[in-house]
Steps between C-alpha positions, in 0.01 A plus 500: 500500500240699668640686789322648776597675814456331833258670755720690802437339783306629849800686635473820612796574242531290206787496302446403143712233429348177335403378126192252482497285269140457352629134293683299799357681781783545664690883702841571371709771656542782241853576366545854710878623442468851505715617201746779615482872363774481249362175337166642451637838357745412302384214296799315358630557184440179365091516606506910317374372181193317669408789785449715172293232330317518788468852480434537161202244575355675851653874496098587374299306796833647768387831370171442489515310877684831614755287683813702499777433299766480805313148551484377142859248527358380834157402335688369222755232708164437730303381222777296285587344871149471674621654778225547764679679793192728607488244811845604625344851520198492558190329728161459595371601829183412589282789696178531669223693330462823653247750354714752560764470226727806366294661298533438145568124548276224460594121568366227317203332632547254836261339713710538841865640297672628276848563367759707343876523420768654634807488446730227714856563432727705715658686312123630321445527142702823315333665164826576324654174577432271118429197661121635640354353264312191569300241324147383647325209341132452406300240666232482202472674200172389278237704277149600677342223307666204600559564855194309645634232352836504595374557832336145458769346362853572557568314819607707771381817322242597725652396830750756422292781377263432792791551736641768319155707550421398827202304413401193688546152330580148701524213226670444177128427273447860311172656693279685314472764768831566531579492137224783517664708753850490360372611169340818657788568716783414277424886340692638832839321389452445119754716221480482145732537187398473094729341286636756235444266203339225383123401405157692606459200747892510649449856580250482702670614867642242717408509881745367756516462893869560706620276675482500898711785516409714225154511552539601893726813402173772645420807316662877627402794352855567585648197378833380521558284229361444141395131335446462135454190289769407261527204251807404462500399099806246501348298776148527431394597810299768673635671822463753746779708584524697827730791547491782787451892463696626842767277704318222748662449871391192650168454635377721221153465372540417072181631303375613180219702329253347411339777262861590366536784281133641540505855584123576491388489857159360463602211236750426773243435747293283275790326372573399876176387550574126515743600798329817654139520506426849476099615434442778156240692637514779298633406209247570200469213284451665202688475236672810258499489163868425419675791333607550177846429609374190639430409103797649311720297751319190349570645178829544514605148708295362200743675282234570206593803302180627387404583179473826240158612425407450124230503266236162488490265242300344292594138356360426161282229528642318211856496664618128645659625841846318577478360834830501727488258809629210718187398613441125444152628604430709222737314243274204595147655468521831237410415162288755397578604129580866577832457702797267419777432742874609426825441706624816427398770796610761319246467148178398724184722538399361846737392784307263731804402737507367830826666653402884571547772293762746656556775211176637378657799400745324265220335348267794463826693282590190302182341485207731557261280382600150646191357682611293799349287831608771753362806637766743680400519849296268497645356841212693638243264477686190448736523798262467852615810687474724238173288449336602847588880469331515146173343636486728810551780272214384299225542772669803638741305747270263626597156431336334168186284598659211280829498682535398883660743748866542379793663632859514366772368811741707394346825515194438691554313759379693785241546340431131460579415880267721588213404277618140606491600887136674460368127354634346782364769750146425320539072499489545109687229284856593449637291242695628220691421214826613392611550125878601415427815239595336126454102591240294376392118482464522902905510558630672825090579623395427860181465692482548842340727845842489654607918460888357577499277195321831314709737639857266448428455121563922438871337528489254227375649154288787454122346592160656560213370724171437398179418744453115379147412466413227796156419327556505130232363238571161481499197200360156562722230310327156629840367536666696765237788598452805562802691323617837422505607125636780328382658139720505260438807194728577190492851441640742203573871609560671119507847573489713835390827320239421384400214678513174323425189712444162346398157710535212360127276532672170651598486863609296725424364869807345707442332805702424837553107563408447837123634737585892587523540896629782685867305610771377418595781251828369389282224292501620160280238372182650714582893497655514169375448116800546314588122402675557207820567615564218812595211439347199589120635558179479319420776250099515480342811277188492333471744176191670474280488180133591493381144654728545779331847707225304667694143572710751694257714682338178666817409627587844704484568828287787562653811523495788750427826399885615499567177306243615237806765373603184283257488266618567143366848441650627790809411388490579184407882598755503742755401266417790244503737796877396592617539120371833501719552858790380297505737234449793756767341710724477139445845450603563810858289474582691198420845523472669191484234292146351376680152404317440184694230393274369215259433797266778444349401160475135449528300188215492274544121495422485895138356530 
């Protein structure tokens, strides 16, 4: 069963006392016995065994959480019991809005009101006592993609998150408008976890609203309690747990920081932004070249170990090269007469493996002349931050023609806000798109104007922001339209010194299922072109041969000038201009080593 908490009710304090019941529609009073001290500390014996199960399960995300181990047996018999006592401590008082709030406090958006908590019981709320600890529930958790249609669908769903915003709706039908508003203001109140484990596609961060009294607990730069997620493994389920920092008398104001743990004023301010509205002016929006420290970090998180130098070699070109992989790809398609496959890693000339290569210097002792798939440091050009810095570098810190305005959130984003705040200033278009660093196949990317939703997805996973183009060259397919498109090349990097580039002469064209408009950005069928991977869709690519080029052209849109970077010859100079970035940027990473690696001088069997 689905459970949901019920919305407080218009008193001026609310306690939080009732369950609803999303499958019979129906209040029932929770269970509220407020276990005493001695219970919750000392477990009993017979119940030992299974706290330190539970421990030995969630001791990493209590650590990670920071909630302090004096509360860690109170969690434990909260969770195991569903105890939700938080409303025999706590309520929600309703306020007017007054524009002169303490400063550093911000409350949540109201037409006429707004709330916050305090703290109801007599006696107040102590820090060292182990039973502050309390539970709060989530009112919707979803991923960025589906929400629209929750929105739509799940009865009651957007009553409630109407309410819970303080957005206007009267009627039960979904209405567009307010599905609209509710999605731009629900990045005030949303929070996010990642799953540890599981597939490309499970990681992808989860999003989740509090219920009516998490999500009114305000922001204080001085706050007085934390709030973390936890998910409790045994029961499945995903939580928020509250606990304070200082003792609480009654009538107390509870809060929390909103930018938690960031130290650098200025990133604080932005980070607040959805909250605080604060104006940059004077923040450059230029961005650094990232240090060298900024790369051997990558380096070493990537945990390559890089390689001895040593002497190229030649491979006689009578010699049938033993081929080592688990590639159904290349098991499937590689029959040429000078390379047999073997199952035995250890006796094969080339490694072309899909899992990364960790120990080049283990290789380069043992097997100095092993050919394999890999490049170390190569990360800087294939993963996108790393991607943007090289390309600035390349024109002397200006941004590459080919690539839209790009920033990285997590170290440039005042930078960004400003840049974004100067477009608005002007009336330019302010739509961007939002990449997580080392995804592909469209997973975890967002589209949007909104700076909150921008800003709010620095929390998730790592993520830069690129300008997205609102009038890209466009495709004609007569049975749906006007349609984005993307090209598709196959490329072979052999060597970095000296250069050795190869393309292959097929490529493809993959277009986007439904008419491109500037809306509704969490359709992937219109603003995306990656098919291949979701299930359910149409997959329509067109490979191009030499009768294809002008069947093509005459079905274009015609291009600006800036969308004129496209062409094929741009991109094929740009690309040669990034590889030579990379090897500077390699010899950077490794000092004093030139990383020959059998890259330098390639086979004489290479075309």
């Amino acid at each position: 069963m689905h459970r949901q908490r019920a919305p407080l009710r218009n008193d001026p304090v609310v306690r939080y006392t009732f369950l609803l019941c999303t499958t019979c529609d129906s209040r029932v009073a929770l269970k509220m016995e407020q276990p005493n001290t001695e219970s919750n500390t000392n477990v009993m014996n017979g119940e030992e065994e299974q706290f330190n199960t539970f421990l030995s399960l969630h001791s990493a995300a209590l650590q990670s959480s920071r909630i302090p181990r004096l509360y860690w047996k109170s969690l434990y018999y909260k969770l195991i019991n569903e105890v939700y006592d938080a409303g025999e401590v706590f309520g929600v008082m309703q306020v007017e809005q007054d524009d002169e709030d303490e400063e550093g406090k911000k409350a949540y958006p109201s037409v006429e009101i707004t709330c916050k908590v305090i703290v109801t019981r007599g006696t107040g709320m102590q820090a060292s006592d182990p039973t502050s600890i309390f539970l709060v529930d989530h009112a919707w958790t979803y991923r960025v993609e589906s929400s629209r249609q929750q929105l739509e669908q799940i009865p009651g769903l957007l009553p409630r998150m109407a309410s819970l915003m303080g957005v206007d709706f009267h009627g039960e039908a979904p209405d567009p408008e307010v599905v609209e508003l509710v999605l731009e203001q629900m990045w005030k109140y949303n929070q996010t976890y990642q799953l540890a484990q599981g597939s490309a596609e499970e990681k992808v961060p989860v999003w989740y609203i509090m219920d009516e009294f998490g999500s009114q607990v305000q922001h204080s730069d001085q706050p007085s309690c934390c709030m973390a997620p936890f998910f409790y493994t045994q029961g499945q389920l995903a939580y928020t747990v509250l606990w304070p920092l200082a003792d609480l008398q009654e009538g107390e104001e509870v809060t929390r920081d909103y930018a938690y743990g960031e130290s650098n004023p200025l990133v604080r301010r932005c980070r607040l932004l959805p909250w605080i509205p604060a104006d940059l002016e004077g923040v450059s929006t230029l961005t650094p070249e990232p240090s060298d420290l900024y790369y051997e970090t990558i380096s070493q998180e990537n945990k390559e170990i890089l390689p001895l130098d040593i002497r190229p070699h030649t491979v006689p070109k009578d010699k049938v090269l033993k081929v080592f992989t688990e590639m159904e790809q290349v098991l499937n398609n590689f029959h040429h007469p000078r390379f047999t496959f073997t199952e035995t890693e250890e006796e094969a000339d080339i490694l072309w493996t899909f899992s990364h290569i960790r120990d080049y210097r283990k290789l380069s002792e043992e097997r100095p002349h092993v050919m394999t798939n890999q490049f170390p440091c190569e990360t800087v050009v294939t993963v996108k931050d790393c991607l943007s810095a090289v390309s600035r570098r390349a024109r002397g810190g200006q941004g590459a023609e080919w690539l839209p305005e790009t920033f990285n959130l997590q170290t440039e984003l005042p930078q960004f806000v400003r840049h974004y705040q100067q477009r608005r200033g002007r009336g330019e278009d302010n739509h961007w798109i939002c990449k997580p660093w080392n995804l592909a196949r469209g997973l975890d990317t967002h589209i949007t104007n909104n700076l909150d939703y921008i800003i709010r997805q620095r929390e998730s996973t790592p993520k830069v922001v690129c300008k997205y183009l609102e009038d890209p060259v466009l495709f004609e397919r007569e049975e749906v339209g006007m349609v984005k498109f993307d090209i598709r090349y196959m490329l072979l990097l052999r060597s970095v010194q000296p250069l050795r580039l190869y393309s292959y002469n097929v490529f493809w064209l993959r277009f986007a299922n439904r008419p491109f408009s500037l809306d509704h950005f969490d359709d992937y069928q219109k603003h995306f072109t990656v098919m291949n991977y979701a299930e359910g869709v149409q997959l329509k690519q067109v490979m191009m041969t030499k009768q294809t080029p002008a069947f093509i052209k005459s079905r274009l849109s015609q291009p600006t000038e800036k969308d004129k970077r496209i062409h094929t010859h741009t991109q094929k100079r740009t690309l040669l201009t990034l590889v030579k970035e990379n090897a500077r940027a390699q010899k950077a990473a490794t000092q004093k080593h030139t990383h020959s690696y059998n890259k330098h001088t390639p086979p004489e069997f290479i075309p």
